[in-house]
DSSP file (Angstrom, degrees, kcal/mol; ACC not computed):
  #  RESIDUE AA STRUCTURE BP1 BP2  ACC     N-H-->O    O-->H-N    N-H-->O    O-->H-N    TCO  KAPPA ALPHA  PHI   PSI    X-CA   Y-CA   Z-CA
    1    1 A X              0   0    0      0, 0.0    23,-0.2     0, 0.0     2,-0.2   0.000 360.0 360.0 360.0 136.4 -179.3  -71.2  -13.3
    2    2 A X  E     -A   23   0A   0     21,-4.3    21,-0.5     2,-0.0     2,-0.2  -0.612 360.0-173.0 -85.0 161.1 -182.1  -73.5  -14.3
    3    3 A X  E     -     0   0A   0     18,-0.2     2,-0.5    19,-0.2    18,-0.2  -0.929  22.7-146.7-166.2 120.6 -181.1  -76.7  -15.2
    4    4 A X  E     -A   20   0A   0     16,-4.0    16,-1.8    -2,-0.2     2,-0.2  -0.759  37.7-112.5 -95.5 150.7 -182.7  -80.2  -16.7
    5    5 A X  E     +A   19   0A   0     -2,-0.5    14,-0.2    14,-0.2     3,-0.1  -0.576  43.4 168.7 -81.7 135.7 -181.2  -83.5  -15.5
    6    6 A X  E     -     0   0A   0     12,-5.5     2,-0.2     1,-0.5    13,-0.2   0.550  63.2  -6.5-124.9  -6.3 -179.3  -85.1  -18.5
    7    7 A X  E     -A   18   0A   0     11,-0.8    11,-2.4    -3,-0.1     2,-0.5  -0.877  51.7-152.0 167.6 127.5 -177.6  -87.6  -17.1
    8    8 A X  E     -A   17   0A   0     -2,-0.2     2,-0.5     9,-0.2     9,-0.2  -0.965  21.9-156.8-131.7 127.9 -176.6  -89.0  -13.4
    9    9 A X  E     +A   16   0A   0      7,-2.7     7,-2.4    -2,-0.5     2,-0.4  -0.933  17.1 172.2-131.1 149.0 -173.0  -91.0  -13.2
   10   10 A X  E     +A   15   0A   0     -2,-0.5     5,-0.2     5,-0.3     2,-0.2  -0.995  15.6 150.1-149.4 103.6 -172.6  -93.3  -10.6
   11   11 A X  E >   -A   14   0A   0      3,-2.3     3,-1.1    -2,-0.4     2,-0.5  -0.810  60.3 -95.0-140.3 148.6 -169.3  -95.3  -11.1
   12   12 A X  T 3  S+     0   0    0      1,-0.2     3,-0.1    -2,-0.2    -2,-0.0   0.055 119.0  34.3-136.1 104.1 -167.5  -96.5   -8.5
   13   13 A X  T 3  S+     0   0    0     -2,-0.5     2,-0.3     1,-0.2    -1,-0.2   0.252 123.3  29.1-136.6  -5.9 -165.1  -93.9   -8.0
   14   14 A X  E <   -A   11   0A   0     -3,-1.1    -3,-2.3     2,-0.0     2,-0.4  -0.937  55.8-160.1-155.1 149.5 -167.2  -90.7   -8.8
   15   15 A X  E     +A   10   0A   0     -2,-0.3     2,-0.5    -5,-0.2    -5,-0.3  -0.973  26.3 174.2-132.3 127.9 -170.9  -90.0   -8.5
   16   16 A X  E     -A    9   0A   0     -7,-2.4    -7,-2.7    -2,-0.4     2,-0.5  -0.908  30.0-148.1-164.6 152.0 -172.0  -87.1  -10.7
   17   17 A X  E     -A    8   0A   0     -2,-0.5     2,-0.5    -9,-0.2    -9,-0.2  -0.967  21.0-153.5-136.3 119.2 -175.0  -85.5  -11.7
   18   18 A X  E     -A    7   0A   0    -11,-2.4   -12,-5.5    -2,-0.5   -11,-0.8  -0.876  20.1-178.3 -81.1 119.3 -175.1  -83.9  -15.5
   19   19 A X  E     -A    5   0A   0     -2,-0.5     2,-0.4   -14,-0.2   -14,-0.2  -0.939  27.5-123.4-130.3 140.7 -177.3  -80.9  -16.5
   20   20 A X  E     -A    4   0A   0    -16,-1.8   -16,-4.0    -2,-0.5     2,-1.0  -0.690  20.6-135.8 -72.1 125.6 -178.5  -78.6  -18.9
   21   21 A X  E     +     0   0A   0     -2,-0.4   -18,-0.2   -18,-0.2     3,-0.1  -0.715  40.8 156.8 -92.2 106.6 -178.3  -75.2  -18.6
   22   22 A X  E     +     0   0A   0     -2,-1.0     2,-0.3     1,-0.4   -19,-0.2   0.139  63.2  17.4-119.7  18.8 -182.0  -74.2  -19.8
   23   23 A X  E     -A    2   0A   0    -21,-0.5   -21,-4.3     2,-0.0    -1,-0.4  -0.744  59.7-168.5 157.9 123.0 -182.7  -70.8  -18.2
   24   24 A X        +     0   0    0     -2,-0.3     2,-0.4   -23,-0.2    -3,-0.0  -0.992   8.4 178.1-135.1 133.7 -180.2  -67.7  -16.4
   25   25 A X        -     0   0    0     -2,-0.4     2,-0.3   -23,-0.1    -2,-0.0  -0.993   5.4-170.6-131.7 150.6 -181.5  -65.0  -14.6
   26   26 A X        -     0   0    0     -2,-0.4     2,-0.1   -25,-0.0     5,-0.1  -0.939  32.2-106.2-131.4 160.7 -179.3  -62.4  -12.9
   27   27 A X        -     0   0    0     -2,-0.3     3,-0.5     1,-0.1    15,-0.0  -0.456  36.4-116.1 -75.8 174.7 -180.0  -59.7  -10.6
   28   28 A X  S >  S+     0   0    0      1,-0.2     3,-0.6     2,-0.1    -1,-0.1   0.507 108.2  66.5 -86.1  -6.9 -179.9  -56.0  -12.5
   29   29 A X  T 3  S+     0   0    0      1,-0.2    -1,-0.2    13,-0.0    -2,-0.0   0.921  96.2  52.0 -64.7 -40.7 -176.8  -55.1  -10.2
   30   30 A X  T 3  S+     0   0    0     -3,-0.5     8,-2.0     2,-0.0     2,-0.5  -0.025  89.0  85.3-115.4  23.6 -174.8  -57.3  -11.5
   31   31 A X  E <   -B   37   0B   0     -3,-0.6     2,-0.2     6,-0.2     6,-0.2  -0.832  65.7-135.5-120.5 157.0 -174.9  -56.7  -15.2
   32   32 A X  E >>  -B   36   0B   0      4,-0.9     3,-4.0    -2,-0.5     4,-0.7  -0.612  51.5 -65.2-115.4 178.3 -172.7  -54.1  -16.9
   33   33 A X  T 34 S+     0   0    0      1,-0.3    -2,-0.0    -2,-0.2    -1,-0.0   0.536 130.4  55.8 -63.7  -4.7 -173.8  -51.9  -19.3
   34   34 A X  T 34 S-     0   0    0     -2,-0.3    -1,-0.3     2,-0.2     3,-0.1   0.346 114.5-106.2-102.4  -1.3 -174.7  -54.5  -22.2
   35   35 A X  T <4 S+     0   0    0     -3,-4.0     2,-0.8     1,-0.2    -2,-0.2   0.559  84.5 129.5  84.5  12.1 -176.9  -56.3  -19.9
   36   36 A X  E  < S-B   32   0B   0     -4,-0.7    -4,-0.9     1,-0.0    -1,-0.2  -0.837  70.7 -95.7-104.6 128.9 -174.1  -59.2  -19.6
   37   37 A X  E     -B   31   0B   0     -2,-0.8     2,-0.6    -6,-0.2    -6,-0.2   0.069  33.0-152.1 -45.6 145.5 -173.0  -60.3  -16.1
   38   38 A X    >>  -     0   0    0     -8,-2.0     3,-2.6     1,-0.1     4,-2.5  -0.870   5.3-149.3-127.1 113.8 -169.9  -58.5  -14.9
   39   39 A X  H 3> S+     0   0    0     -2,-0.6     4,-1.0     1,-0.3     5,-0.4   0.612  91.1  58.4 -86.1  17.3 -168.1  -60.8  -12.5
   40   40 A X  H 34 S+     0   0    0      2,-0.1    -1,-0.3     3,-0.1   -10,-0.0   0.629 113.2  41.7 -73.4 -15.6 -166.5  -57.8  -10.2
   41   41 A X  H <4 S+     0   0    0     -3,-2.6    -2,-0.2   -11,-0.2   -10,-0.1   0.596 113.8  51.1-106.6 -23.2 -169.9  -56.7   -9.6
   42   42 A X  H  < S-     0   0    0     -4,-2.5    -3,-0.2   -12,-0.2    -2,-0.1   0.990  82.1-160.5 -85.2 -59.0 -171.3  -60.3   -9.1
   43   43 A X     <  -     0   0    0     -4,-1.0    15,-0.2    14,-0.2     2,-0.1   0.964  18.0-149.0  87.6  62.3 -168.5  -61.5   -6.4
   44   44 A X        -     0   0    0     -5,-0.4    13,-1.5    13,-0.3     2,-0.3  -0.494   0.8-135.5 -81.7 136.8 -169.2  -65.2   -6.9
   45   45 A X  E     +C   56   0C   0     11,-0.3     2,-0.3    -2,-0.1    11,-0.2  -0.695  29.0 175.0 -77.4 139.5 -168.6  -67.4   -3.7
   46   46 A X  E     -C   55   0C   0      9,-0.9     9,-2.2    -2,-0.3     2,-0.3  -0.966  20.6-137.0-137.5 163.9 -166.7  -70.5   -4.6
   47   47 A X  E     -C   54   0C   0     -2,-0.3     2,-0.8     7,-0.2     7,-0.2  -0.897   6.3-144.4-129.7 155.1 -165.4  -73.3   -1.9
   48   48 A X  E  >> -C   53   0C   0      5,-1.8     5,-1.7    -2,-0.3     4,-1.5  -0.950  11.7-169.0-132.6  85.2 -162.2  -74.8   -2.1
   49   49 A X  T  45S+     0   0    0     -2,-0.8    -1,-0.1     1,-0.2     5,-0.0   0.644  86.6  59.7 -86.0  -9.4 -162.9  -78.9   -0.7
   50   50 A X  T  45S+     0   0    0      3,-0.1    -1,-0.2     1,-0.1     0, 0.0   0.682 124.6  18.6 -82.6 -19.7 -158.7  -79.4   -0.5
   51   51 A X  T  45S-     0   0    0     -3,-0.4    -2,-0.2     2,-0.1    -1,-0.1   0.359  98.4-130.8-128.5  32.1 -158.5  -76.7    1.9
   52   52 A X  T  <5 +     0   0    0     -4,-1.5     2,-0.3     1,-0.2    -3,-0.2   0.858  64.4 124.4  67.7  36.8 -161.8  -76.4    3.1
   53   53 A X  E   < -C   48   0C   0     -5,-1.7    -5,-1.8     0, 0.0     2,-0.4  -0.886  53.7-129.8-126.4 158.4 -161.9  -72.5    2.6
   54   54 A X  E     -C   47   0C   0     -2,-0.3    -7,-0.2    -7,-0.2     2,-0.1  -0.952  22.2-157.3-115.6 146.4 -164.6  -70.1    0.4
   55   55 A X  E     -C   46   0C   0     -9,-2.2    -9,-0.9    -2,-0.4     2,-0.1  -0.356   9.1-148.7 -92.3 164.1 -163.3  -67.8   -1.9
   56   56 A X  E     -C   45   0C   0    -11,-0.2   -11,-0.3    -2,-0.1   -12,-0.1  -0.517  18.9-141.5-127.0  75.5 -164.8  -64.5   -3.3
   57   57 A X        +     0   0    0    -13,-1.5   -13,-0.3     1,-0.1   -14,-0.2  -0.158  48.3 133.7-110.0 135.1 -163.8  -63.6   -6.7
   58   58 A X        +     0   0    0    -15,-0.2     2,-0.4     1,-0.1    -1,-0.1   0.400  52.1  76.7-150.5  11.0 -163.3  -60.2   -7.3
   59   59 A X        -     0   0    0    -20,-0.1    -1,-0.1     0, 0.0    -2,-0.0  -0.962  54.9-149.5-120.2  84.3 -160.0  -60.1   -9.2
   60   60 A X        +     0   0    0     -2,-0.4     3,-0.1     1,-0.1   -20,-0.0  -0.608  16.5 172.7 -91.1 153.5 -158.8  -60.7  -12.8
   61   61 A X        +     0   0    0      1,-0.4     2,-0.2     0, 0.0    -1,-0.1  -0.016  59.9  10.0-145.1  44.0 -155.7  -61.7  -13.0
   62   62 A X        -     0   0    0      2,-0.0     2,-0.6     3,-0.0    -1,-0.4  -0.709  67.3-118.7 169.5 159.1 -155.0  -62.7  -16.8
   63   63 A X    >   -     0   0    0     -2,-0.2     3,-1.3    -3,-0.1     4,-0.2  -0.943  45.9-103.6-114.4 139.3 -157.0  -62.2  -20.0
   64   64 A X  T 3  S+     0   0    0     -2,-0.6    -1,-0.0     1,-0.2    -2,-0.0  -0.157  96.7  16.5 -75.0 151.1 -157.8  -65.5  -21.4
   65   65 A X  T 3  S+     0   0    0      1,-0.1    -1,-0.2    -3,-0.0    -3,-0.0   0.551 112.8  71.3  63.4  10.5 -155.6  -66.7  -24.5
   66   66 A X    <         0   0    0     -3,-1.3    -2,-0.2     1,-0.0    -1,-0.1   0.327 360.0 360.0-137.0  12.1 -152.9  -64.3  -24.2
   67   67 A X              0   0    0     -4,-0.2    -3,-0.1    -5,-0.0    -1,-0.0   0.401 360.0 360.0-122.1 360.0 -151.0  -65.5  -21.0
């Protein structure tokens, strides 16, 4: 993701950097047949800073609005 800086807050309990999302590029692997990213095929790392672990997501486990 590309991003323009819109905004930095610096409070003090939080420090926090706001952006605009101006530009997404994905590789062509990772899109599904409509050209929209397909997030079993992307396998996004994410980190978990209360227990200091990274995650993979590769899973659904609810369809949004109905659970």
């Amino acid at each position: 993701m590309e991003c323009e800086l819109v905004e930095i807050v610096n409070t003090e309990n939080v420090f926090g950097i706001v952006g605009k999302i101006v530009n997404v590029k994905a590789d062509e692997k990772v899109l599904d047949e409509k050209g929209k990213v397909d997030v079993m095929k992307l396998q996004a790392l994410s980190f978990d800073q209360f227990r200091n672990d990274y995650y993979v997501t590769d899973k659904k486990v609810a369809k949004a609005f109905s659970v």
